[in-house]
PASE-312704 format. One record per residue (C-alpha): residue in one letter; x, y, z. Coordinates in steps of 0.02 Angstrom, whole numbers, padded with zeros to 5 digits, always signed. Layout:
<marvos>
aXYZ/...
</marvos>
This chain:
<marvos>
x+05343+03445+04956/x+05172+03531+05018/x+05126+03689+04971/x+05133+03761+05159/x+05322+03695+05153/x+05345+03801+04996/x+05293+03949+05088/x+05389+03913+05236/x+05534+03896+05123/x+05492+04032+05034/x+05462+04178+05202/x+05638+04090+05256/x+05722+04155+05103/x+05618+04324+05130/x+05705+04340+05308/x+05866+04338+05248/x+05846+04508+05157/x+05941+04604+05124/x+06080+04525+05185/x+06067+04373+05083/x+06025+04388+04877/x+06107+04264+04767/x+06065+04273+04586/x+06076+04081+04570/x+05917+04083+04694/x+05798+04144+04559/x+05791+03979+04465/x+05748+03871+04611/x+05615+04009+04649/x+05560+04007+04448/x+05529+03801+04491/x+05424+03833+04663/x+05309+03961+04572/x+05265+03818+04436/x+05222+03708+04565/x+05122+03854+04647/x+05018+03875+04472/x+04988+03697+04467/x+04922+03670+04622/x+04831+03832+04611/x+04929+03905+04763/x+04917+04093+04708/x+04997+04153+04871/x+05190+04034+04836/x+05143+04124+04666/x+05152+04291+04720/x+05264+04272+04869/x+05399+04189+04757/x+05370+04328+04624/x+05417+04461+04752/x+05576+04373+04812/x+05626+04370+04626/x+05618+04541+04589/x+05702+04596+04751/x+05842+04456+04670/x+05830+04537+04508/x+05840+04717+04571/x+06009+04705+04681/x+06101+04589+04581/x+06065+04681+04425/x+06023+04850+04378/x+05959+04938+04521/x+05828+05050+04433/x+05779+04857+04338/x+05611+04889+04252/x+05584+04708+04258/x+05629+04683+04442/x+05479+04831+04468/x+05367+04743+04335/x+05366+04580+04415/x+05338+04676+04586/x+05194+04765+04529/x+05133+04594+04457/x+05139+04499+04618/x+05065+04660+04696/x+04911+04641+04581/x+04895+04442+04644/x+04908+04465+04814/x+04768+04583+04817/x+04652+04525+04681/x+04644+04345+04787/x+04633+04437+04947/x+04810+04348+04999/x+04867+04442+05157/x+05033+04349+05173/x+05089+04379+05004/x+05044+04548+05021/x+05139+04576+05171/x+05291+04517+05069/x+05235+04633+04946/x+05254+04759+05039/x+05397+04729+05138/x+05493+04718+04973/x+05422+04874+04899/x+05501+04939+05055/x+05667+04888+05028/x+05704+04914+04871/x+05636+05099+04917/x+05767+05105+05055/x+05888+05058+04932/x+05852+05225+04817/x+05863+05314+05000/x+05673+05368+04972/x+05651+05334+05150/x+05480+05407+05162/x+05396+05294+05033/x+05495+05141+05116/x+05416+05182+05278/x+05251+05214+05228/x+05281+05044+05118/x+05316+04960+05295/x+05173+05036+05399/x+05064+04961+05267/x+05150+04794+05282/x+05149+04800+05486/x+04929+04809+05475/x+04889+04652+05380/x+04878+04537+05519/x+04969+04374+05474/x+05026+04210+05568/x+05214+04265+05529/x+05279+04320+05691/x+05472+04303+05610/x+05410+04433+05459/x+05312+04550+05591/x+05506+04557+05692/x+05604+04578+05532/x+05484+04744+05485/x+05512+04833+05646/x+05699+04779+05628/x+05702+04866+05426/x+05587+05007+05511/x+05711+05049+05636/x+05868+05039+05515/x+05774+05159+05386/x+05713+05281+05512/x+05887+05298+05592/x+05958+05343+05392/x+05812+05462+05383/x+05864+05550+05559/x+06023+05566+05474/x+05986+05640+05328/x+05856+05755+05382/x+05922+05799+05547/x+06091+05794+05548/x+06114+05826+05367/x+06219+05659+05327/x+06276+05627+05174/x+06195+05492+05059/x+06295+05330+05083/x+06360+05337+04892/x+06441+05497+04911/x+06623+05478+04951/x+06694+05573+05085/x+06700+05753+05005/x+06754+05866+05160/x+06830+06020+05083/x+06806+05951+04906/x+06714+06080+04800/x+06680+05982+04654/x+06587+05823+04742/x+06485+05945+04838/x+06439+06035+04671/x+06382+05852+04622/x+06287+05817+04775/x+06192+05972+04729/x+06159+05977+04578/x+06082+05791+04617/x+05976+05849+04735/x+05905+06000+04642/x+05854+05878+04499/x+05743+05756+04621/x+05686+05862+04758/x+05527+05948+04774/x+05516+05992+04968/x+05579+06145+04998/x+05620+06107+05181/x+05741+05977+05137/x+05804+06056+04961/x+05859+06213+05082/x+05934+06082+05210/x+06049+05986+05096/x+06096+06150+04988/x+06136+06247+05154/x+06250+06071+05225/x+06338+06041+05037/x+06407+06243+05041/x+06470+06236+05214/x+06568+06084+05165/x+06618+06143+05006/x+06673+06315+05087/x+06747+06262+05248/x+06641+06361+05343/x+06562+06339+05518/x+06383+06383+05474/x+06274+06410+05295/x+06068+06502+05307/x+05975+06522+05141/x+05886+06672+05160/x+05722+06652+05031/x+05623+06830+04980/x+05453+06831+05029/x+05406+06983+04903/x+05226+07007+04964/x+05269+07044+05145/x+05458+07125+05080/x+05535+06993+05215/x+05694+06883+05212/x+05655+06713+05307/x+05759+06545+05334/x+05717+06373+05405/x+05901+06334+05394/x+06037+06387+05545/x+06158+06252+05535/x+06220+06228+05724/x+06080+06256+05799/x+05894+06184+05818/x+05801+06209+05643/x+05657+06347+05661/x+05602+06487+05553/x+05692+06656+05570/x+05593+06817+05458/x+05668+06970+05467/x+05642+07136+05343/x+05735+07126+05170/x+05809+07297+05221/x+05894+07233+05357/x+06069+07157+05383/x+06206+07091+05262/x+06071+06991+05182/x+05969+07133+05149/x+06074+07228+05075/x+06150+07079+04954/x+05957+07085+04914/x+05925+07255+04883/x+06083+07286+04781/x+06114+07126+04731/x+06304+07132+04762/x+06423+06990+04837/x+06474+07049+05023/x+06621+06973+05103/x+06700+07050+05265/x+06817+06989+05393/x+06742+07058+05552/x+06550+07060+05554/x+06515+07159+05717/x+06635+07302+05639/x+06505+07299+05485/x+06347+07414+05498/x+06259+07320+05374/x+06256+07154+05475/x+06086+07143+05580/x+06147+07075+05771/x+05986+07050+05830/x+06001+06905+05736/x+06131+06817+05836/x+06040+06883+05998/x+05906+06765+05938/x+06007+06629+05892/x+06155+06645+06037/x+06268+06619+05889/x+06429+06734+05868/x+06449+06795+05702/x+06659+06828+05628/x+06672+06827+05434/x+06536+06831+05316/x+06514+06777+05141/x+06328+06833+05074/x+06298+06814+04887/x+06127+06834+04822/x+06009+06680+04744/x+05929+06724+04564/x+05783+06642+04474/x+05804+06591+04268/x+05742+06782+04230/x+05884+06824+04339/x+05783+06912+04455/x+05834+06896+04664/x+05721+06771+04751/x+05836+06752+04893/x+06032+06744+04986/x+06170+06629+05029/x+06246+06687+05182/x+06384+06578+05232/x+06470+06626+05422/x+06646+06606+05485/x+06764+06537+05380/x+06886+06422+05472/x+07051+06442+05489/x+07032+06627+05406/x+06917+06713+05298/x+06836+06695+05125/x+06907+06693+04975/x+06882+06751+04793/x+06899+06568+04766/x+06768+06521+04903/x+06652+06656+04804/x+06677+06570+04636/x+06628+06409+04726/x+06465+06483+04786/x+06428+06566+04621/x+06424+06396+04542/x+06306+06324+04667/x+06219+06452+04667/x+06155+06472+04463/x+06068+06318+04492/x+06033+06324+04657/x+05913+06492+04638/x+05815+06377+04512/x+05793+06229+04614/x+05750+06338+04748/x+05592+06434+04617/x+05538+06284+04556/x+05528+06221+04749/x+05418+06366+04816/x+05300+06357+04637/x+05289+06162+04667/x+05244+06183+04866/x+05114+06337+04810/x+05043+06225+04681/x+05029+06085+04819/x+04941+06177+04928/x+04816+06286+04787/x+04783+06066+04728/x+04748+06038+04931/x+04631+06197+04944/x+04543+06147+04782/x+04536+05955+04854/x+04472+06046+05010/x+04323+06155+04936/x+04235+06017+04807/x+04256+05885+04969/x+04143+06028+05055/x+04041+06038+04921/x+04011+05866+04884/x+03972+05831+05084/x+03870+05985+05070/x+03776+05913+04912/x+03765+05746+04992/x+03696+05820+05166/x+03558+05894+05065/x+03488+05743+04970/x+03467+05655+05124/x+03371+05806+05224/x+03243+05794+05089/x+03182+05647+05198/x+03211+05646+05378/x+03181+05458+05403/x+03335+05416+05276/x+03428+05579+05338/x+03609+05517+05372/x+03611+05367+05243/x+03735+05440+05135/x+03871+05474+05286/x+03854+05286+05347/x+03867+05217+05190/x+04013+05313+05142/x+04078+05264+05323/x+04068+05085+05293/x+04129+05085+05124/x+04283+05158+05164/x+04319+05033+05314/x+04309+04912+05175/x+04431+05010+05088/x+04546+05024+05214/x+04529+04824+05262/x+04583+04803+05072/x+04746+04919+05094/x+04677+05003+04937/x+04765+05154+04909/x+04735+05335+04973/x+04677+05392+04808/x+04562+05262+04797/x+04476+05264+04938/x+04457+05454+04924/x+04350+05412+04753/x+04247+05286+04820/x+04229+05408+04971/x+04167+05546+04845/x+04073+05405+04758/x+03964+05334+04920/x+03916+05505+04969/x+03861+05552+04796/x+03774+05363+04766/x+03597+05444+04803/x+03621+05605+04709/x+03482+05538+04569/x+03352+05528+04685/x+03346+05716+04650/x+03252+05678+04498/x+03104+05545+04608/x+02965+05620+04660/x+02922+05640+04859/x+02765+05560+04884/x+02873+05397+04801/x+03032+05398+04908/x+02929+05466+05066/x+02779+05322+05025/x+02736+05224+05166/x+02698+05040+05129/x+02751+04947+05009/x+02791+05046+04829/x+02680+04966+04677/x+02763+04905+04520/x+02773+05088+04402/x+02832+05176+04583/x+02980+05036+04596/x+03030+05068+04430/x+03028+05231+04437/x+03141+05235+04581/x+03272+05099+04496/x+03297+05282+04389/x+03412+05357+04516/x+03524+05241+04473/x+03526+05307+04300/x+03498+05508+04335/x+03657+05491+04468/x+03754+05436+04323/x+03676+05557+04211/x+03710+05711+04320/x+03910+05656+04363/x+03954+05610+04196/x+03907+05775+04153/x+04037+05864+04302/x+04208+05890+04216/x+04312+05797+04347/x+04482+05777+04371/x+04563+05638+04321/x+04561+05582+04521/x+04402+05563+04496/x+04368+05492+04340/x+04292+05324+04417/x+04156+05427+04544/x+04006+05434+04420/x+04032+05234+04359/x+04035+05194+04543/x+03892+05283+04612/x+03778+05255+04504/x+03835+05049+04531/x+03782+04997+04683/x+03634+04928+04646/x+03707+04807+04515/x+03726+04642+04567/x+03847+04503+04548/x+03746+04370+04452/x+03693+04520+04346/x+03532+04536+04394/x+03551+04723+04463/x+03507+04892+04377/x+03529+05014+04273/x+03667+04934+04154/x+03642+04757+04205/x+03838+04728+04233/x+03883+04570+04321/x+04058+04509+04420/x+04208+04599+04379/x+04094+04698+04246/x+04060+04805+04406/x+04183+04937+04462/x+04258+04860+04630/x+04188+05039+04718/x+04016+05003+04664/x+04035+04806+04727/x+04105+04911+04888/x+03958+05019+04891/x+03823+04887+04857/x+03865+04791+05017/x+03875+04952+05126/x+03712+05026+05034/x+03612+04858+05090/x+03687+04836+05249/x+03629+05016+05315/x+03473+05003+05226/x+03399+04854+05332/x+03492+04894+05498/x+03404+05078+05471/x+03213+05125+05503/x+03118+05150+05328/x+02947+05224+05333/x+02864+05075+05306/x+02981+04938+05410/x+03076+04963+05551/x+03270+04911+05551/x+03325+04742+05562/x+03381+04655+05703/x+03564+04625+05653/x+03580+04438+05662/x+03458+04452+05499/x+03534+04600+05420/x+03703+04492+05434/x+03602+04328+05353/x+03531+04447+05194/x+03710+04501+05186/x+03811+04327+05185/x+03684+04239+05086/x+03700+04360+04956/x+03897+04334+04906/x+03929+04266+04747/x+03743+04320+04711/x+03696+04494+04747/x+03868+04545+04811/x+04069+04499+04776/x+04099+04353+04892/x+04284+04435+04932/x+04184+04620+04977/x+04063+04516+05096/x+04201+04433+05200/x+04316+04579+05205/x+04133+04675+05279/x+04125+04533+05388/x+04302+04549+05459/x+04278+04711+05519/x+04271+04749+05714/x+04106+04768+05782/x+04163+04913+05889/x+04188+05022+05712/x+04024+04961+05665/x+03931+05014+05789/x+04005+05196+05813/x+03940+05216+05632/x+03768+05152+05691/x+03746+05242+05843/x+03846+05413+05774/x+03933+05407+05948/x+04072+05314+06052/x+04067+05182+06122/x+04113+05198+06316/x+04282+05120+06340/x+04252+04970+06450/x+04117+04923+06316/x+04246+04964+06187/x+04376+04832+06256/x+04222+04693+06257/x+04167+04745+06061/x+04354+04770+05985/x+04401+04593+05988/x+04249+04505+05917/x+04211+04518+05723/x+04050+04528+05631/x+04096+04370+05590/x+04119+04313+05774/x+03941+04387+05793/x+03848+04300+05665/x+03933+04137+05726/x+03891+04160+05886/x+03696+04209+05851/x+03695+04040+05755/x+03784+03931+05860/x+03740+03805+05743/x+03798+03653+05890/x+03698+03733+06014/x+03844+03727+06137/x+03832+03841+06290/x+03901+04011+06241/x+04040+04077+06376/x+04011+04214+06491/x+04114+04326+06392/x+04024+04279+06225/x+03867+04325+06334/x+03929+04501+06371/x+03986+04533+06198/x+03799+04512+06130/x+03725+04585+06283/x+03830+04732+06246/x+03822+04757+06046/x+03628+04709+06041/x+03634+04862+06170/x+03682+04975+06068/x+03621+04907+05926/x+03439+04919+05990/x+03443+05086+06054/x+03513+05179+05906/x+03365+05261+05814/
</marvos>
């Protein structure tokens, strides 16, 4: 059998999921991976080691370590040998199995990852937006219309399965959006009631507000916590139940004015924190088929002891979120800041830092690294230059050519950049920036400075950075050069692979569309009708083309495309 039957065989077996898993299939899978390792075909390899784990995870334990081993494994593969097929299938079963725990968020994201790696597989591409659909239809339902999770029995009017259902949210969920959602649903089942709001206590502004009004579109509602039947639970912090709302003064009409909602009966208990202080109220509205009971109080009592926790440790976890964001937010400033004035110590270089980092995370992106990832070696490209803090002027400003004890002074940025971000207490996010940055100038035989690493030796950022470093170096003005014309800077940068720079960085570089390239280049857009020319040709497509090594007549369209990138290319400064 060849290997491209193997993978044929192997996508087939992927199309049948999830509808088709036999546990018998994992042995005839086990036999195709051998003859993937001995014919050195690393993508049957990883393909057939996603297919098992999806195998091993629904015909065995369904929180399998293995089955996510093996995934994680074939993962690793896929990527480290740049196989795009097998890391389609990667993802696509990451996805699944995702759907399967009804974390329908991270299955979708999963997807969207697998839907941009461009592949041959048409069949796959349909099967994705087929899974897609299905997962964002259970998401609508759970979100929107407050569905139950497909395990849970049907539990309308049963107390104890909606205590359950609960209690199993409270002990996963962190948005408080959805945690007030599925609370608010699981007590109007449990109670028999027509509508549930949990009213939350914002103390600093003394207000009651609710995203929840079962019944009616979701939107925030704030009120005083003096006002209504939910004020008062909070500012006595007694259990109110009455029979006839509108014959209450304590209940707050405007509130159904806003809503258009008619108030009856009213059961409004209030939500306490671990130190038993009020953070909040359950106000549950019209009872069917008669009022509350002492019974329907009990019931809410019980939700409520956990529920007032769940809810605490919601708000602290969303607060915490957003101080991390804020914090994320001010050293991003600062770093851009930082990196904005390195560069304006030189206006001629001014701007080197923001390409670089702008091409470096393309490459990024082209890898499907992850989001935390790219953010370092984002942080790590525009800090790459911060050494040159410690070179004299008259050195990086020279113009001519720099003698032998000025080029080796420079080479010391390399070493100062690590020197001075070693030194910063960084998070563990960004444990990686100062090895990175101070990198790119190693080299993959290596030959490169300051720490001489070679191949995998090097940090994949700092392989990342080295090619985007070059690359806007010698398509840039210097003071003693002008740039490179880009047919050239393209040659430096090809013939370099496997020698200066990570083959698999250069040809990921040279995948990307020239159209991207060139808005980094020219710090503009491009006009649209240019735009549509640029977008489908590579860097690739233009080296080829400029070398047209058979010397065949280029088409008119080929024409255009350099006409219009050599354009651009020629008039940015």
């Amino acid at each position: 059998m060849q290997v491209q039957n193997y993978t044929d065989e192997l996508l087939r077996a992927v199309l049948n999921f999830p509808e088709q898993t036999k546990k018998d299939d994992i042995k005839k899978i086990e036999e195709i991976i051998k003859q993937g390792v001995a014919s050195k075909d690393f993508e049957t390899v990883s393909i057939g080691m996603s297919i098992i784990a999806y195998i091993t995870y629904k015909t065995g334990d369904k929180n399998s370590y293995r089955a996510y081993t093996v995934l994680d494994d074939a993962k690793y593969l896929g990527r480290k040998s740049n196989l795009y097929l097998a890391q389609k299938v990667n993802y696509f079963v990451f996805a699944l199995m995702e759907y399967e725990e009804e974390n329908f968020d991270d299955a979708l994201d999963f997807l969207n990852n697998a839907k941009l790696i461009k592949t041959d597989a048409a069949e796959l591409d349909e099967k994705i937006l087929q899974i897609k659909n299905t997962i964002e239809k259970a998401k609508q339902a759970r979100i929107i219309n407050l569905s139950p999770p497909k395990f849970t029995p049907d539990h309308k009017n049963d107390p104890l399965l909606a205590l359950l259902k609960v209690g199993r949210t409270m002990a996963v969920e962190t948005d408080l959006d959805v945690l007030l959602n599925i609370i608010a649903k699981e007590i109007n089942i449990a109670l028999n009631a027509d509508r549930c709001t949990v009213f939350l206590l914002d103390k600093e502004k003394n207000e009651l507000w609710s995203k929840v009004a079962l019944g009616v579109d979701s939107r925030e509602i704030r009120f005083s916590a003096t006002l209504g039947i939910a004020g008062s639970v909070v500012q006595t912090g007694e259990t109110i139940n009455i029979k006839d709302a509108y014959n209450d003064e304590r209940f707050n009409k405007e509130i159904d004015h806003q809503t258009g909602y008619e108030t009856k009966s009213v059961l409004c208990m209030p939500i306490r924190n671990m130190s038993h202080e009020i953070i909040g109220a359950f106000q549950v509205l019209n009872k069917k088929g008669g009022h509350f009971t002492q019974k329907d109080e009990d019931i809410l009592i019980a939700i409520g002891s956990s529920a007032g926790i769940a809810l605490e440790n919601a708000s602290l976890f969303n607060k915490q979120k957003q101080l991390i964001e804020e914090q994320k937010h001010l050293l991003s400033s600062f770093i851009d800041t930082l990196s904005a004035s390195i560069d304006a110590r030189d206006k001629i270089t001014a701007g080197h830092s923001e390409r670089v980092t702008k091409y470096a995370v393309l490459i990024c992106e082209k890898m499907q690294m992850k989001e935390s990832e790219i953010e370092t070696v984002r942080q790590a490209s525009l800090l790459h230059d911060i050494g040159k803090i410690g070179i004299k002027d008259y050195i990086l400003q020279k113009e001519g050519a720099l003698t032998k004890e000025e080029y080796k002074e420079i080479q010391q940025h390399a070493k100062i950049t690590y020197d001075i971000l070693s030194r910063i207490n960084w998070s563990e996010y960004f444990q990686n920036i100062a090895k990175i940055a101070s990198s790119h100038h190693e080299k993959w035989d290596g030959t490169g400075y300051f720490m001489g690493l070679k191949a995998d030796e090097i940090p994949l950022g700092g392989r990342i950075l080295a090619v985007s470093d070059v690359f806007d170096a010698i398509t840039s003005k210097r003071h003693y050069r002008s740039k490179m014309n880009m047919e050239n800077a393209l040659d430096i940068i090809v013939q370099g692979a496997n020698r200066h720079f990570d083959k698999n960085v250069v040809d990921v570089f040279m995948s990307l569309e020239t159209s991207k390239i060139l808005n980094i280049i020219t710090n503009k857009e491009i006009e649209e009708q240019d735009n549509l020319i640029l977008s489908k040709y590579k860097l690739q497509d233009y080296w080829g083309i400029c070398k047209n090594t058979n010397n065949r007549k280029l088409t008119t369209e080929e024409e255009r495309f350099l006409n219009t990138f050599n354009a651009y290319y020629n008039l940015a400064l």
